[in-house]
N, C-alpha and C positions, 0 to 999 in steps of 0.2 A: 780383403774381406775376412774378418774375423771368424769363424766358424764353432769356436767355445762356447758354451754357453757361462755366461756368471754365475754366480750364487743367487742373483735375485731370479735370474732367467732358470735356474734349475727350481728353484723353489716355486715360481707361477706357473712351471711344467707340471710338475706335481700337484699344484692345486686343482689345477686344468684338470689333470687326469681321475683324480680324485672327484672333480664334480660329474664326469661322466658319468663315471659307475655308478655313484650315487643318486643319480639324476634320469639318467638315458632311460624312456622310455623299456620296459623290458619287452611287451607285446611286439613292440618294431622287429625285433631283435630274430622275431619268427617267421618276418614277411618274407618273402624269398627276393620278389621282384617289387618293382615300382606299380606296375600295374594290377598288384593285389592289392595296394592301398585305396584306401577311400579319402574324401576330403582331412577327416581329423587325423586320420592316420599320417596324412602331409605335413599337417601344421601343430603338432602336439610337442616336439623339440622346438618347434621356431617361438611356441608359447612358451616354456619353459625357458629358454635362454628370453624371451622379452623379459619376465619378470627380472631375471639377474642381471639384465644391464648385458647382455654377451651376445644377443641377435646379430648387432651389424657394427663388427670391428674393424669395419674400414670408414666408415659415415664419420664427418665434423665432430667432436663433443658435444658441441653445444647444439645438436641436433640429437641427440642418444648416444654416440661413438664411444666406445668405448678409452679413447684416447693410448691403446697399447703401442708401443714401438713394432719397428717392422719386425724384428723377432718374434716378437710373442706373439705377431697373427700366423707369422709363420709355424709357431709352436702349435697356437691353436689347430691350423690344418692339420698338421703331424697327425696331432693328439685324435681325431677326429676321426682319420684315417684310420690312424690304426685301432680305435674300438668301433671301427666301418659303423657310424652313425651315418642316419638318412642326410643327405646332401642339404641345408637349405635350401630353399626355390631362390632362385635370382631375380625372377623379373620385378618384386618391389624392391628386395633388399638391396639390389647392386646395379640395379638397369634402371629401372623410372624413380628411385629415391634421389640417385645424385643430377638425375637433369633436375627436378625439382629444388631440389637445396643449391643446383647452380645458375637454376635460367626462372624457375616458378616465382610468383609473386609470395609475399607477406603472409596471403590469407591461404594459398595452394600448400606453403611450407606447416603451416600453423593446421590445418585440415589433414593433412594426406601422411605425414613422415610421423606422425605419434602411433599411427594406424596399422601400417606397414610396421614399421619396429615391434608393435606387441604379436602379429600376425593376427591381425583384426578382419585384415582386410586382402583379399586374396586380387593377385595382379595376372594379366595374360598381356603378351605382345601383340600387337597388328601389323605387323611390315610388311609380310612376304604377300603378293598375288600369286593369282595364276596369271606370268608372264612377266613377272616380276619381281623374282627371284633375286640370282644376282645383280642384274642390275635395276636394284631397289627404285634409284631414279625414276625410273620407267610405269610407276603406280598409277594406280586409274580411279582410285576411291579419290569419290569428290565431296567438298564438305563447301556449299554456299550457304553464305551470311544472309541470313534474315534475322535484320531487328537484333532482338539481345539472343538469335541461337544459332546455330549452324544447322546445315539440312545434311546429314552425311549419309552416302550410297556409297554403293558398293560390296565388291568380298575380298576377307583376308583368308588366307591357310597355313597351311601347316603351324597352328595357334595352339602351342602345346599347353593341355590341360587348363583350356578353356573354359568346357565342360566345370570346371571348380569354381570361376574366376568371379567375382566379383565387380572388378575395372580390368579396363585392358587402357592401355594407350597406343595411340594408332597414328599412324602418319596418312595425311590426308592432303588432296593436291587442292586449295584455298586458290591459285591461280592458273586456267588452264591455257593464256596465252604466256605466262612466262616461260623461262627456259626450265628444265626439268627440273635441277637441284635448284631453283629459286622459288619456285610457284607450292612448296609445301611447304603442312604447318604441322604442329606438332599438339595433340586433342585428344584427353583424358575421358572417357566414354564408359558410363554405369551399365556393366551390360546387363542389367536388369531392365533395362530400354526399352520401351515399345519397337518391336521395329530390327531387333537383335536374334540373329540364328545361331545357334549353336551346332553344327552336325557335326560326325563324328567319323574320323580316318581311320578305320583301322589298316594298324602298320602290316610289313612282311612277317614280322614276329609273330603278329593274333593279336597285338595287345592296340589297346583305344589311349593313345597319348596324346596325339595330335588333332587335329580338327579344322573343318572349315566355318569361318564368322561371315555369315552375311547382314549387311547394312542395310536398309529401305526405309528410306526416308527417318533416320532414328533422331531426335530434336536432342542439340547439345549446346547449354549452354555457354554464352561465348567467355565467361570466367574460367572456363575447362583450356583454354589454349595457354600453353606454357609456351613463354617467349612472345616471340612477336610475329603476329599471321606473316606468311609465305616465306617466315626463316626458320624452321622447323629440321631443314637439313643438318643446320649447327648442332643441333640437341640430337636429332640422328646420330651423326657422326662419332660426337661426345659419346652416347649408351651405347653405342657396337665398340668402341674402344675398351671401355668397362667389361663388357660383355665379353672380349674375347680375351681377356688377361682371365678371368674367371675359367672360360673353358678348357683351359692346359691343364688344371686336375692334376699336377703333379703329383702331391701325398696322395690320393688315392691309387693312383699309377703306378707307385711304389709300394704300397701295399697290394694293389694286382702282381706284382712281379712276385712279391713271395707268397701269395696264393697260385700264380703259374707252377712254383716248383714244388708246391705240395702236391699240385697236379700229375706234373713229372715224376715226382717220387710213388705218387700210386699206383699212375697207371703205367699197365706191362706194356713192353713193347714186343713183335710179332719171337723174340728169340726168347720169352721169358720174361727179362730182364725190365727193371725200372727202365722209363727212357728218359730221366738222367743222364743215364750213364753212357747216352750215347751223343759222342764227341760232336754233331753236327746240330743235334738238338742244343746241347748246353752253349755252341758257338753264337746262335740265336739267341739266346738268353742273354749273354753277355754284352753283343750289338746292340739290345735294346735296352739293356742297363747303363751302358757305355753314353746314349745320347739320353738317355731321362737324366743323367747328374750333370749333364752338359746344361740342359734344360731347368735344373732346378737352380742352379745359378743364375740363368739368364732371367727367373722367375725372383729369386733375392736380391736380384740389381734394382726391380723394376720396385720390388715391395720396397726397398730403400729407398728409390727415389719416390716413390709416393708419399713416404713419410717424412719427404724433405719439401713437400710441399707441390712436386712435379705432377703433373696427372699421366695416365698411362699414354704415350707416343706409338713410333713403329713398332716396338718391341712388345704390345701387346700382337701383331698379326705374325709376329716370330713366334710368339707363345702359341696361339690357335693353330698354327700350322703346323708344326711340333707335333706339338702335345696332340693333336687330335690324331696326328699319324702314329704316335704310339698308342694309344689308345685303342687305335684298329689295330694294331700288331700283339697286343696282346691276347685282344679276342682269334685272333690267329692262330695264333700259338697255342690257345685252349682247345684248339678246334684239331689241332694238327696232335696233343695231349692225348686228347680223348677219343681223336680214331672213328671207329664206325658208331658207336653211341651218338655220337652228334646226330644223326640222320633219323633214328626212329622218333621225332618229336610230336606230339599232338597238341594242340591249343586247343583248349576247350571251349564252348560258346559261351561263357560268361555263367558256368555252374558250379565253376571252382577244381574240376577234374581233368587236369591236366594230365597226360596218362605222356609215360617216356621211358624207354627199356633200358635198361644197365643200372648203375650205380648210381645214385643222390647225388654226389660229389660231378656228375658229369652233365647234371639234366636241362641244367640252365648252361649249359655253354652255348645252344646253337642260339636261344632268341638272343643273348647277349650280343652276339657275333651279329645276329642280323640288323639291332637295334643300334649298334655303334656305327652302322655305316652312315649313319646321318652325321656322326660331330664334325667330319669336314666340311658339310655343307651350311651345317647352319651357323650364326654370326657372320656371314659373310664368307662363301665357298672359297676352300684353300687357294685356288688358282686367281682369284681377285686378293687374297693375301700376297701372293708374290708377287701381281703387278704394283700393290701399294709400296709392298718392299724394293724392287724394282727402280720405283721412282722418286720414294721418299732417303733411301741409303744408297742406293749406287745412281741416280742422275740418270736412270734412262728415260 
């Protein structure tokens, strides 16, 4: 594996970079958290890269893709990371775009992927119950066919930033005598829907991310089903693949590592002294830098073979398994940085007055901390990533 950049690849770095500054939103720039955002403040980069063609650099060409080689989306995340722009949302751009561009009909393609690529149209997930979790199989939302609609009941959760959403897609169990993974389908739901709840989770943090969707009796038409009723598990399967090669977050991970040691270098430790400098702390440092470049290879194999035409395999639940446990260990590390500051935190009830004692630099460590204990669980909890690995590379 090549690790040079060419002369063109340095020169679309530069451009990259160059359109950031010139482009990125600056208000963003002030928000602290996610959960100080509002809808536009979500979707104001994903609008601005629509117009330039640069939303969704992984998607077909000839569906909006920007057609770049696996370098230069890898450039693009660099780039991205490191002027820590707001993340784009996934659930249209990288979870329900490509089951639609690979399983959607003509008119679902022709409707839904123009919409999503300008950030028209705001997407939420439906998969998780209550009691159905990990294993997703086990879903109880029923959608019967009447005539030209479905009748769908039920409740979904932990449906982050629903509250925003416009559509969600949902996995719905179409047969309730077949066997588990056969009897669902796979149904695009306006949730402006008669029939459509919205309520709202607030996490361990303070913050309203998540949420629960309930169903009753919401009418969906049956042109809304991608694929083919009670094979829905296939397009399942397909968007969690997607889905978790996305959540390893490497470049941002790397850029957390050198915000960790700025961290380090500020804060004293109990002798005085920066605790950099102290030999057990910097050995943490280096463990966890040691397995993110481990990682970020494992992450340029997979962006290579995606650009050879392969779609994401096992090595996407190597990536989520990973990457989500560095991801905790950073907030770790911030938490273990900044000492007794972590503890005095307040969340406010939603008036904007977050009230936290010590230094700026320390104030957002603890909800961070408490907020990342979710990425192992979600796409598919770490310990169902190692039975897939388990059995899809070692044969057990």
């Amino acid at each position: 594996m090549n690790l040079e950049y060419s002369a063109e690849e340095i020169a679309f770095r530069d451009e990259v970079r160059a359109f950031i500054r010139d482009n990125y939103p600056a208000h963003l720039r002030d928000i602290e958290s996610r959960d100080k955002m509002n809808r536009e403040d979500f979707l104001a980069w994903h609008k601005i890269l629509g117009k330039k063609g640069w939303s969704a650099p992984a998607w077909p060409v000839e569906y909006g893709g920007t057609g770049w080689t696996s370098t230069q989306r890898y450039i693009w995340g660099e780039e991205n990371a490191l002027a820590e722009t707001t993340p784009l949302l996934p659930f249209g751009l990288s979870m329900v775009a490509p089951v639609i561009y690979t399983f959607g009909t003509p008119e679902q393609k022709a409707y839904y992927l123009p919409r999503i690529l300008s950030g028209e149209d705001w997407w939420c997930q439906g998969y998780s119950e209550p009691g159905a979790g990990s294993d997703l199989a086990g879903l109880r939302t029923t959608a019967v066919r009447k005539g030209d609609k479905y009748i769908v009941n039920g409740q979904k959760t932990w449906t982050t930033l629903a509250q925003y959403a416009d559509w969600g897609f949902f996995l719905c169990r179409t047969d309730p005598d077949a066997k588990k993974q056969e009897g669902i389908s796979f149904i695009l739901i306006d949730m402006k829907s008669p029939g459509v709840t919205v309520r709202p989770i607030i996490m361990l943090d303070g913050g309203h991310e998540v949420n629960d969707v309930y169903l009753d009796n919401v009418e969906v038409p049956v042109e809304n089903l991608v694929g083919k009723e009670n094979q829905g598990w296939t397009c399942a399967k397909f968007l969690l693949a997607h889905e978790r090669s996305g959540i390893a977050g490497v470049a941002r991970s790397k850029r957390g590592v050198e915000r960790l040691k700025d961290l380090a270098r500020a804060e004293l430790a109990d002798d005085g002294g920066p605790l950099i400098r102290d030999d057990d702390f910097r050995r943490k440092i280096a463990e966890l830098e040691i397995d993110l470049s481990a990682l970020e290879y494992t992450e340029l194999r997979v962006l290579a073979n995606e650009h050879a035409g392969k779609g994401p395999g096992v090595e996407s639940s190597l990536l989520k398994v990973k990457g989500t446990e560095i991801q905790q260990r950073l907030t770790e590390l911030a938490m273990e940085a900044v000492g007794n500051y972590t503890m005095p935190y307040f969340r406010s009830a939603g008036d904007g007055n977050d009230f936290a004692v010590g230094p700026d630099y320390a104030k957002m460590t603890a909800p961070s901390y408490f907020n990342m204990r979710k990425t192992s669980i979600f796409g598919g909890s770490n310990e169902i990533q190692r039975n897939i690995i388990a059995k899809m590379v070692l044969g057990l």
